[in-house]
C-alpha positions in Angstrom: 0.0 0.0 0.0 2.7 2.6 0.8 4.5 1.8 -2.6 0.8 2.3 -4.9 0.5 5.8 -2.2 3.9 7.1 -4.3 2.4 6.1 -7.8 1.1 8.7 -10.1 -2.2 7.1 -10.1 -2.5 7.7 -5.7 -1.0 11.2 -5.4 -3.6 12.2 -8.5 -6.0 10.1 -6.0 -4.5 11.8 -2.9 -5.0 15.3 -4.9 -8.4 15.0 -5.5 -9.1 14.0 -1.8 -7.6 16.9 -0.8 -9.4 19.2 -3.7 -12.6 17.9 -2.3 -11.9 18.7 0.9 -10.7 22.3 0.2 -14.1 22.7 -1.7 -15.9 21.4 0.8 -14.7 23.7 3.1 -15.1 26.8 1.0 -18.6 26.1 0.5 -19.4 25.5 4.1 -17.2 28.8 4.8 -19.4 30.6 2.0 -22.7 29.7 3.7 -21.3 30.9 7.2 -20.1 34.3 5.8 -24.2 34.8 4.3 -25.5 34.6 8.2 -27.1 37.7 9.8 -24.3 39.4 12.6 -25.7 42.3 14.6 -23.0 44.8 16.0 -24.0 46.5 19.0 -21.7 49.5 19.8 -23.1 53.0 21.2 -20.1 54.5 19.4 -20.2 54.5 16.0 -16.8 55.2 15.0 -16.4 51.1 17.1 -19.1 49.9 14.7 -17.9 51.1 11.5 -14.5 49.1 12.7 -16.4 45.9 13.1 -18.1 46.2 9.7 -15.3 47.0 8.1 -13.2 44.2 9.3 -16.1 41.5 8.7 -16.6 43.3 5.6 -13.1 42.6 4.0 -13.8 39.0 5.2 -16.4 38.5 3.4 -19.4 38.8 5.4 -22.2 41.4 4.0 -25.3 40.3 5.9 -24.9 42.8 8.5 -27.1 45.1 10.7 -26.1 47.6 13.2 -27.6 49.0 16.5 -26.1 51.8 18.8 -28.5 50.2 21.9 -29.4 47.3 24.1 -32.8 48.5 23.6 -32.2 49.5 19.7 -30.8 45.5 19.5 -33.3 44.0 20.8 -36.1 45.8 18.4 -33.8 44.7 15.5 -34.7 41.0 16.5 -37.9 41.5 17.3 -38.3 43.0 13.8 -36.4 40.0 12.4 -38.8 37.6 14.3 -42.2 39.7 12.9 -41.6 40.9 9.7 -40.4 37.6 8.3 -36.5 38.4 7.8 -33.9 36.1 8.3 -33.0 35.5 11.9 -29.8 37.2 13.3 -27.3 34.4 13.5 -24.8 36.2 15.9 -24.6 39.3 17.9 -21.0 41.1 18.4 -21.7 43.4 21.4 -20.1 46.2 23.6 -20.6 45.6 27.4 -19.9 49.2 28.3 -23.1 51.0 26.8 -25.6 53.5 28.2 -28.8 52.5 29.1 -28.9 49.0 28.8 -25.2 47.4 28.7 -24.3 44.3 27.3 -24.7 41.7 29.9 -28.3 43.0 30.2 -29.0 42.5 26.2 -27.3 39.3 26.3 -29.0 37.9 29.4 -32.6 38.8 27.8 -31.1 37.1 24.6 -30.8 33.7 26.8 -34.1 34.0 28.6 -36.0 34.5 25.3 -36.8 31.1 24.0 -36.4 32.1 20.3 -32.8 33.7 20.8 -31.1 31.6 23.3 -29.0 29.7 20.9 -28.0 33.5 19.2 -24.2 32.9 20.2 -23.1 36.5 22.1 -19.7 37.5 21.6 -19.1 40.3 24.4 -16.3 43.0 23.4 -14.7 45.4 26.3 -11.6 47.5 27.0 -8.5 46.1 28.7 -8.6 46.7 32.0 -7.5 46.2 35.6 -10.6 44.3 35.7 -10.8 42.1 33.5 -11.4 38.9 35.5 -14.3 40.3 36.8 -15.5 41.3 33.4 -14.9 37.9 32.2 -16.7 36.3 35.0 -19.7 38.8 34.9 -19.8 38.2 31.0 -19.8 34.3 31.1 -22.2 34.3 34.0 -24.8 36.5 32.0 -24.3 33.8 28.5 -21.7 35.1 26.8 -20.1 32.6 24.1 -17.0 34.3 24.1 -15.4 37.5 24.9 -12.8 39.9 23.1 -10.5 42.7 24.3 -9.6 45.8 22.5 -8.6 46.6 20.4 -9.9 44.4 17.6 -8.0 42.9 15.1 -8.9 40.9 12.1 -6.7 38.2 12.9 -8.9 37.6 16.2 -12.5 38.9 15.5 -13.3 36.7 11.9 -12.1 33.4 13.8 -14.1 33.8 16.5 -16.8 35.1 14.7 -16.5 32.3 11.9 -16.6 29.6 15.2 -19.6 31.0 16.6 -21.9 30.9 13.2 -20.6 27.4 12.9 -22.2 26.4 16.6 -25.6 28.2 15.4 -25.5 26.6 12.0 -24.6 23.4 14.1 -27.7 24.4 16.7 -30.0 24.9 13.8 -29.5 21.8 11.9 -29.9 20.0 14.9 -32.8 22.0 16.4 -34.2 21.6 12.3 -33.8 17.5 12.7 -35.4 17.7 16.1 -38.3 19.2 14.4 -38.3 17.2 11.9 -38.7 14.4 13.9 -41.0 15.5 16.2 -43.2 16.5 13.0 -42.8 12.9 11.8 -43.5 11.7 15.3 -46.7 13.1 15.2 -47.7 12.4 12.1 -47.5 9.2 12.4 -49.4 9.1 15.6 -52.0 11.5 13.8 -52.0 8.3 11.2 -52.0 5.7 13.6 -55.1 7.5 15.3 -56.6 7.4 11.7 -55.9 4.1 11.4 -57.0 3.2 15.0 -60.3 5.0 13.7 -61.1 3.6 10.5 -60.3 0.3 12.2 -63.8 1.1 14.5 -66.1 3.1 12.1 -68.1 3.3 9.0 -65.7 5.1 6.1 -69.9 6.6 5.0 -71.6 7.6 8.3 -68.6 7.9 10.9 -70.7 5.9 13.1 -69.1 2.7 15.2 -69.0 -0.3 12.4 -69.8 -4.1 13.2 -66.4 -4.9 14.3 -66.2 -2.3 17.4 -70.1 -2.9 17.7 -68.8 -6.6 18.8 -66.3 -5.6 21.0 -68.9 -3.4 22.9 -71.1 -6.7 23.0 -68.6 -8.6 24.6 -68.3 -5.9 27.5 -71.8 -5.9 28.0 -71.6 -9.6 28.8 -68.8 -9.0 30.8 -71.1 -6.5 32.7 -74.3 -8.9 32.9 -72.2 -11.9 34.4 -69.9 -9.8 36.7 -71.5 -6.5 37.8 -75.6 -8.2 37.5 -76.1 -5.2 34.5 -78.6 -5.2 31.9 -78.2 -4.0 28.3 -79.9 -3.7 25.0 -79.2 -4.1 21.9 -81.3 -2.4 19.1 -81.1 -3.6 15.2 -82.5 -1.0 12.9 -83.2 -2.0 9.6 -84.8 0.5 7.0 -87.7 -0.6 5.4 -88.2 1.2 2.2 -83.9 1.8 1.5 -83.8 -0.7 -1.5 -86.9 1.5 -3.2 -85.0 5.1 -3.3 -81.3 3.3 -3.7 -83.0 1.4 -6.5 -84.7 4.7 -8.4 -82.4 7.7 -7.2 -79.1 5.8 -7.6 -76.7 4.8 -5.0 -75.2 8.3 -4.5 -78.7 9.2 -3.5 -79.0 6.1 -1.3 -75.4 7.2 0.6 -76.8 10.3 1.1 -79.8 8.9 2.6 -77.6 6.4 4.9 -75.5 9.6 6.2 -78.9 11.3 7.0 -79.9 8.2 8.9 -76.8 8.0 11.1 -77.1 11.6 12.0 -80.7 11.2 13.1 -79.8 8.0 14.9 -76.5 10.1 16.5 -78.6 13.3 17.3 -81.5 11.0 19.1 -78.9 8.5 20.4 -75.6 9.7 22.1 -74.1 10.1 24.0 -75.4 6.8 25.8 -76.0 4.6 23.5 -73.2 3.6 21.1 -74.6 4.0 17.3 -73.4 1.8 14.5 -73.6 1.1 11.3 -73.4 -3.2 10.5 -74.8 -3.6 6.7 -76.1 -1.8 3.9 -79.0 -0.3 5.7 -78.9 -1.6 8.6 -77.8 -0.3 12.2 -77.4 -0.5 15.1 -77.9 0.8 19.3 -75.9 -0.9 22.4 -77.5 0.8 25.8 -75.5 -0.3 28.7 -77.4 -0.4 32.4 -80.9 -0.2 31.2 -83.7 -2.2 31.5 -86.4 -3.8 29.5 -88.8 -1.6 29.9 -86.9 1.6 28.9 -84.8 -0.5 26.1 -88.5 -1.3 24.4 -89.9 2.4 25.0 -86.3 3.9 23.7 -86.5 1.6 20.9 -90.3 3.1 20.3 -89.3 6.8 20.4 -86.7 5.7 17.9 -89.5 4.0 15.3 -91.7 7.0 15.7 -88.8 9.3 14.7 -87.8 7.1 11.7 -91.7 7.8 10.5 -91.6 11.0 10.7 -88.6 11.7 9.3 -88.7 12.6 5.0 -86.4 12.2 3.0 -85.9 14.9 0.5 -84.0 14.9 -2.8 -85.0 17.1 -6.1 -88.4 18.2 -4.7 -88.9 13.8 -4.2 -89.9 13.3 -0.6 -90.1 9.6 0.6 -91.0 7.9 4.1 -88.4 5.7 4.9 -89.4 4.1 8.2 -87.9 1.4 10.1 -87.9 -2.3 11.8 -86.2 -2.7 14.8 -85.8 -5.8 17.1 -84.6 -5.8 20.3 -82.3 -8.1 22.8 -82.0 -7.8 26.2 -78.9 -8.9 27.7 -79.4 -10.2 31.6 -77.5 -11.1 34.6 -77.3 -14.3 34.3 -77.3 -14.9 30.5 -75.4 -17.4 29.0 -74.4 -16.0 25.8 -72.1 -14.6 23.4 -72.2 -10.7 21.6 -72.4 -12.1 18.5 -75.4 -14.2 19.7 -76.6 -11.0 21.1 -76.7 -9.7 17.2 -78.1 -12.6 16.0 -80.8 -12.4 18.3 -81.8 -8.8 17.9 -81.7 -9.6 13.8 -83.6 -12.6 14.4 -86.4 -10.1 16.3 -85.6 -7.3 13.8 -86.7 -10.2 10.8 -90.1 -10.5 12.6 -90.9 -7.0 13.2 -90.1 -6.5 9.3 -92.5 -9.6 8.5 -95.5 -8.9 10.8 -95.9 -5.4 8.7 -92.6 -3.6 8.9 -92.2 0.0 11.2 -92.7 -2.3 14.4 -90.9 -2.9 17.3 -90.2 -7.0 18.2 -88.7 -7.8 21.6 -86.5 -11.1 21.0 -87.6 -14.0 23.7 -86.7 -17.7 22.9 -90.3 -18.8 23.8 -91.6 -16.4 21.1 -93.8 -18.4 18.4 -92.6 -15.3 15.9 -89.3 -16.3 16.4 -89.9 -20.1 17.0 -91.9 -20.1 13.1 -88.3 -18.0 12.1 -86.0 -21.0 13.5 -88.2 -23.4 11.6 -88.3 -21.9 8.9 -84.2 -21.6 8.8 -84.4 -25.5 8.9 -85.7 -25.4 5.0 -82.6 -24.3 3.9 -81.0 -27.8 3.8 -84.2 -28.7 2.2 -83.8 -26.3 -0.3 -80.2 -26.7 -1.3 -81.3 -30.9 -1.6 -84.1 -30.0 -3.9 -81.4 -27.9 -6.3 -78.7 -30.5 -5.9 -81.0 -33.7 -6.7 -83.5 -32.4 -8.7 -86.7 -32.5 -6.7 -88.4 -29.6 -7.5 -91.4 -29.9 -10.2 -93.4 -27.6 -12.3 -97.2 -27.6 -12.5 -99.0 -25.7 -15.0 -102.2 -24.1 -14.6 -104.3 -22.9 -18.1 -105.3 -19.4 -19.0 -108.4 -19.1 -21.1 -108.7 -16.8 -24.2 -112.2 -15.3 -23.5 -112.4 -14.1 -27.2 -111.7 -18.2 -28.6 -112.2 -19.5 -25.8 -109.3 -21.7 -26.2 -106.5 -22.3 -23.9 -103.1 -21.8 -25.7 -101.2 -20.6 -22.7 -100.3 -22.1 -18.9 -98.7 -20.9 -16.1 -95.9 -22.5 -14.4 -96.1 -22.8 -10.5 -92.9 -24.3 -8.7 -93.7 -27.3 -6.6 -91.2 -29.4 -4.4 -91.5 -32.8 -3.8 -90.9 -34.3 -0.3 -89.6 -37.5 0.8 -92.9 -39.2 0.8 -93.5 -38.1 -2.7 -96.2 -35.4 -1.7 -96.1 -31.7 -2.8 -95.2 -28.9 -0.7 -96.5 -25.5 -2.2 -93.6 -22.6 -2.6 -95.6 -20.5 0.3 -93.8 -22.7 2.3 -90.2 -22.6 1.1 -90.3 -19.3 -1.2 -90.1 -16.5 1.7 -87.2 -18.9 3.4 -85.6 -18.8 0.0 -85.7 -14.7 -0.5 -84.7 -14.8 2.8 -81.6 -16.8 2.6 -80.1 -16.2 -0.9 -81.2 -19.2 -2.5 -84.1 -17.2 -4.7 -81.7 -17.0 -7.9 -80.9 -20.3 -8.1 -84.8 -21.1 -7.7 -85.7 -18.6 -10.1 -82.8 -20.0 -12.7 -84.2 -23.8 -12.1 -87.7 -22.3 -13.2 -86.7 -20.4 -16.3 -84.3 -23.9 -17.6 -87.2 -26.3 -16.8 -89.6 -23.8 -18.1 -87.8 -23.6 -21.4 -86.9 -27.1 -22.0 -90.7 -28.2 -21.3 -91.9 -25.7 -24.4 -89.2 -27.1 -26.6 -90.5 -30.8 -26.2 -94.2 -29.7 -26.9 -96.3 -30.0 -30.1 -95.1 -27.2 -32.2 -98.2 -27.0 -34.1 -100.2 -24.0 -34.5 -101.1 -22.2 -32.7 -98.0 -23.2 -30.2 -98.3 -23.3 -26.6 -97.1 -20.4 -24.3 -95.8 -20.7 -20.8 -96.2 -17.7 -18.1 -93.3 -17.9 -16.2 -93.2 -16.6 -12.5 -90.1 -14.6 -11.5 -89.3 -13.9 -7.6 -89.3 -10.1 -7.1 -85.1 -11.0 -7.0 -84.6 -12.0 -10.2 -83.8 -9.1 -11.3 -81.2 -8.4 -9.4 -79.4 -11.7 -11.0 -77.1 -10.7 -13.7 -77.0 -14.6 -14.7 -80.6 -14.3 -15.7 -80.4 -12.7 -18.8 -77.4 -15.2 -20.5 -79.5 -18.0 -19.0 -82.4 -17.0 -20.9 -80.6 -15.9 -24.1 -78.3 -19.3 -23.7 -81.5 -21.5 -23.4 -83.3 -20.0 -26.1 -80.5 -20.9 -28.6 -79.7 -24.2 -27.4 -83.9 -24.8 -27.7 -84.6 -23.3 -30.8 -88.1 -22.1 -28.9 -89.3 -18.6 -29.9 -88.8 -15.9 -27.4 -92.5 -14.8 -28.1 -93.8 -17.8 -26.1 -92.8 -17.0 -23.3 -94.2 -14.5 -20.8 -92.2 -13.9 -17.4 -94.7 -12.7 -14.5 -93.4 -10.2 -11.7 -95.2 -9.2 -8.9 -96.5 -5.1 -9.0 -94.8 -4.8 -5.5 -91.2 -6.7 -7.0 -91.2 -4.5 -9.8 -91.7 -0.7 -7.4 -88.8 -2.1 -5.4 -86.5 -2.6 -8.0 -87.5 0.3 -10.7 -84.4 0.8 -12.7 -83.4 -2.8 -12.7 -87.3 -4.1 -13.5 -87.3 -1.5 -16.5 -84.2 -2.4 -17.6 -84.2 -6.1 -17.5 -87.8 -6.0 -19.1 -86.1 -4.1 -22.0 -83.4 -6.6 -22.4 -85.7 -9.4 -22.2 -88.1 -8.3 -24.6 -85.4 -7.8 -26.9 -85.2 -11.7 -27.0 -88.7 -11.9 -27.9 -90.1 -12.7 -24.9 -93.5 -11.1 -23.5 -93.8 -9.3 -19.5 -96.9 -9.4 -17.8 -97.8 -7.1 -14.1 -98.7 -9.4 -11.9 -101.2 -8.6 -8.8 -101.8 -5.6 -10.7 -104.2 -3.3 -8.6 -102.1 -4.2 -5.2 -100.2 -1.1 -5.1 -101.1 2.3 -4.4 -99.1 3.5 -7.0 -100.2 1.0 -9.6 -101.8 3.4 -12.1 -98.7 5.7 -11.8 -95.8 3.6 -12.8 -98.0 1.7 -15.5 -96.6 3.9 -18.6 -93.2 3.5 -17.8 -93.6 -0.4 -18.1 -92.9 -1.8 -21.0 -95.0 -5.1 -20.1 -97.8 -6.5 -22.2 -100.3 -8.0 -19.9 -101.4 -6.9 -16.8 -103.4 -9.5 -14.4 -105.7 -8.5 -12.5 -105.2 -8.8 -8.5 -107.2 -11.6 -7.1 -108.8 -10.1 -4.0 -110.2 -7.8 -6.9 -112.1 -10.9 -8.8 -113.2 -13.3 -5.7 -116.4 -10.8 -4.7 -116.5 -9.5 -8.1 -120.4 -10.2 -8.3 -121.3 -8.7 -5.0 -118.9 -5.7 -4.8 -119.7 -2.5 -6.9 -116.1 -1.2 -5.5 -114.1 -4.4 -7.3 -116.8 -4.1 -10.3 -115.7 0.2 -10.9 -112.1 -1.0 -10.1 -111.7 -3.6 -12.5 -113.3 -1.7 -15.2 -111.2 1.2 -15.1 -108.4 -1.2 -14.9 -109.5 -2.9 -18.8 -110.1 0.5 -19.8 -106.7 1.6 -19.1 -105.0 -1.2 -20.8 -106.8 -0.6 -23.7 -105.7 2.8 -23.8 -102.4 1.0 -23.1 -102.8 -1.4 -25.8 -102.0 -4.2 -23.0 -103.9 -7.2 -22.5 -105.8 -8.1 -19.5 -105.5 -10.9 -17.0 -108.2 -12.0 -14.2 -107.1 -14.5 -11.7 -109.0 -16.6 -9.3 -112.0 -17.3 -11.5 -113.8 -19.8 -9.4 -117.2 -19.6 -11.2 -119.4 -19.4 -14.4 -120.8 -16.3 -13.2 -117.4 -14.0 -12.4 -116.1 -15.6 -16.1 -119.7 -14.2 -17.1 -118.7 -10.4 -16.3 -115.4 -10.2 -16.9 -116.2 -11.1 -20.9 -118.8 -8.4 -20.7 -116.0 -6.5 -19.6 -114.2 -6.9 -21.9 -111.2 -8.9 -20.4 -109.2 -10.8 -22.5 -108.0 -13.9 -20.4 -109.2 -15.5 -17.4 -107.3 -18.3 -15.2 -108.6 -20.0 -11.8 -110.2 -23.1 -10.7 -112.9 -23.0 -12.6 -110.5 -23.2 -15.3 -108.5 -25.6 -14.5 -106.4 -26.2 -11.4 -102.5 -26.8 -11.1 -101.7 -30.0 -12.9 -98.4 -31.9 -14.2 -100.0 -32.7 -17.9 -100.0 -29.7 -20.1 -102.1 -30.2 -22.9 -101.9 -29.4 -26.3 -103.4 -25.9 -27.7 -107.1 -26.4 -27.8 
């Protein structure tokens, strides 16, 4: 190593060390000689020396005072008017008024200056011990003697702006860190937040909802505490989130949770667990005022509108209730399922109810049985043990029947048929609708294409569950069938409910369009049910519109039904839509309804339900 140190090659590498050095330093000595020095001299012939000698140096960010008081408005000006801070202050001790060890000692006590390095500058005297002592003990950071020389002052000076710089950068990363120190706690409390609550509403989501759940067991089992739980579900959501669009329906959700925070907290905690649904943990309260809170809170749900573009809707709500009590052997999340269990009842005996969850509770016993049909259900997809019936609609102009309705049946172990009133609402209930609802539309389809395709060809009226259009399979299963088949579109008509189709506008209308599209027909079914039946009828595209039964049973004896189901055929013949009357159970209702002018008619007398489906006649 010494030997390559002699070689050209290492003394040009030893050069440039040394270059880069000698640069370095220049540069740091350039940013030292741009810092701010205040001279303080009450003589001005002793300033003009200073400046002078700093000058030649190469310092020119200088400012002069002839004061202690006239120094220290120069940094407070610095401080206020946005000016670079004085880096160093070269001061007499001797001045009148306020002398040097005064200025520098208010330099220390101020928290902004006290790292302002203060070199003190005196005569040579007999006392200058003292002096030094009195200087150091009031913060000097050195002291000089006159008279000042060039050779001492720019040193001293130079070493003093290099311990501010030094401060600074230090004070700077101390800063720095402090600032990253609490940002990251800022983000960790973010994150400590978001971990707890709804990103929509700011309310407490399902997860801290839980954890509350689990205290309020603790409390029942240690401290003999009750607690309630309410679960709030919004009855008419789907409708406006459905119409309006789901920046509408956030809206309306954020409206909610302020209602339910305004009317709520502080003592109950408010979450949000679903869609639109929510939630209210009370701790230490009983049964009593749970039920009567959870009243106040269903009366305020009714009342309250919702309001967007002039629309107003009612919105109302279900909410069941569970009681937690000493003594309860339970879990929170048993605790949620209860209060949804009570909260599904409430919605089912009318919705905007109240339903206190008990485990001898027939409402909730029927719900538990009901759960049991799932298996039941899933069995029925897997093996096949569903079965379509078909039930004819008569052509009161032929009086032919070239057109059924298919009506799901399931067969049980004992080879007996259970109607879908029985497994349906469990099925809507627990997701299993669309796979229903596709098993109809295959079977449906693959009975028309092994019928007689003689004219005039049979139809088939296809029920679909007020789901189905929420299925994006349904469409390619339709279109997919149809083309494996060969069967024209036009024989088929699918049936939805009035009520399925107000819940679901955008996706009925849309679906409807896409279906007809394929040929196939759309008939309202239960048309009359609604309130707003008449309303929404134009912006159908459907072709038949049947007739609600509980219109048609008292037909003969009820002028009401007679006026109702007249203006109901004269409005689909304004339409141009064909009319439909159900439950025809004798010679005499079939009587009117052709001097109506209805077009089809269906019911026992009819025909009931049967597995034979007979050729167009």
């Amino acid at each position: 190593m010494p030997q390559q140190a002699n070689t050209p090659e290492g003394n040009t590498g030893q050069r440039a060390k040394r270059a880069g050095l000698l640069g370095s330093s220049a540069a740091k000595f350039e940013s030292l000689q741009q810092m701010r020095v205040l001279v303080v001299d009450d003589i001005d012939d002793n300033v003009d020396l200073l400046k002078s000698l700093l000058r030649r140096s190469g310092f020119t960010n200088l400012v002069t005072a002839h004061s202690g008081k006239e120094a220290l408005v120069l940094l407070q000006e610095c401080r206020s008017e946005g000016l670079s801070a004085v880096d160093a202050v070269l001061t007499d001790i001797m001045m009148p008024g306020m002398s040097g060890h005064e200025l520098c000692r208010i330099i220390r006590a101020t928290e902004e200056w006290e790292d302002i390095p203060v070199i003190m500058i005196t005569a040579n005297s007999a006392w200058q011990e003292e002096v030094v002592r009195h200087s150091y003990e009031a913060g000097a950071t050195d002291i000089m003697f006159k008279p000042v020389r060039k050779v001492d002052l720019v040193p001293r000076v130079i070493s003093a702006l290099a311990l501010k710089q030094e401060r600074d950068l230090r004070k700077n990363k101390e800063r720095q860190l402090e600032a990253e120190l609490a940002e990251r706690r800022i983000m960790e409390a973010r994150l400590q937040h978001l971990v707890g609550h709804d990103d929509l509403t700011g309310l407490c989501n399902r997860r801290r909802l839980e954890q509350q759940l689990e205290v309020a067991v603790f409390r029942a089992r240690k401290q003999q505490q009750h607690s309630a739980l309410l679960y709030i579900d919004l009855d008419q959501f789907k409708l406006i989130n459905d119409s309006e669009g789901h920046i509408t329906g956030d809206r309306l959700l954020v409206d909610v949770g302020n209602l339910l925070r305004r009317q709520c907290s502080p003592r109950g905690l408010v979450a949000r667990i679903s869609a639109d649904e929510f939630a209210v943990l009370y701790m230490d309260i009983s049964e009593h005022d749970a039920l009567e809170t959870a009243d106040a809170l269903r009366k305020s749900m009714d009342t309250f509108r919702f309001v967007t573009d002039n629309r107003h809707y009612h919105i109302g709500a279900s909410i069941g209730v569970s009681v937690v009590r000493p003594g309860d052997i339970c879990s929170g999340s048993e605790i949620l399922a209860r209060a949804d269990e009570a909260c599904f009842v409430a919605k089912t005996n009318g919705r905007n109810m109240v339903h206190l969850f008990s485990a001898e509770d027939q409402a909730m016993a029927t719900l538990r049985n009901a759960i049991q049909w799932v298996p039941r259900i899933r069995e029925a997809l897997a093996n096949n043990k569903f079965k379509l019936v078909f039930q004819p609609v008569l052509d009161l102009r032929t009086n032919t029947v070239s057109r059924y309705e298919t009506l799901i049946r399931m067969t049980a172990d004992d080879g007996s048929l259970i109607s879908p009133g029985q497994f349906i609402p469990v099925a809507e209930h627990m997701g299993l609708i669309h796979d229903i609802d596709s098993w109809v539309v295959s079977s449906s389809i693959d009975v028309l294409s092994k019928t007689d395709r003689s004219s005039p060809p049979l139809g088939l009226n296809i029920n679909l569950s007020g789901h189905a259009f929420q299925d994006r399979k349904l469409l390619p299963l339709v279109k997919r069938k149809l083309e494996e088949t060969g069967v024209d579109g036009g024989r088929i008509t699918f049936e939805i409910t009035e009520t399925a189709a107000m819940s679901n506008l955008s996706q009925t209308r849309d679906m409807i369009t896409r279906l007809r599209q394929l040929g196939c027909r759309f008939a309202l079914d239960d048309f009359g049910s609604g309130f707003s039946s008449f309303s929404y009828l134009k912006e159908f595209p459907v072709d038949d519109l049947k007739i609600d039964g509980s219109f048609i049973t008292n037909l003969i004896n009820d002028p009401v039904d007679q006026t109702l189901v007249k203006s109901i055929i004269a409005i689909a013949r304004t339409l141009n839509k064909r009319v439909v009357a159900e439950f025809v159970e004798n010679a005499e209702v079939l009587r009117v309804l052709k001097d109506y002018g209805a077009d089809y008619a269906q019911g026992y007398f009819i025909g009931r339900p049967s597995d034979t489906l007979l050729p167009a006649q």
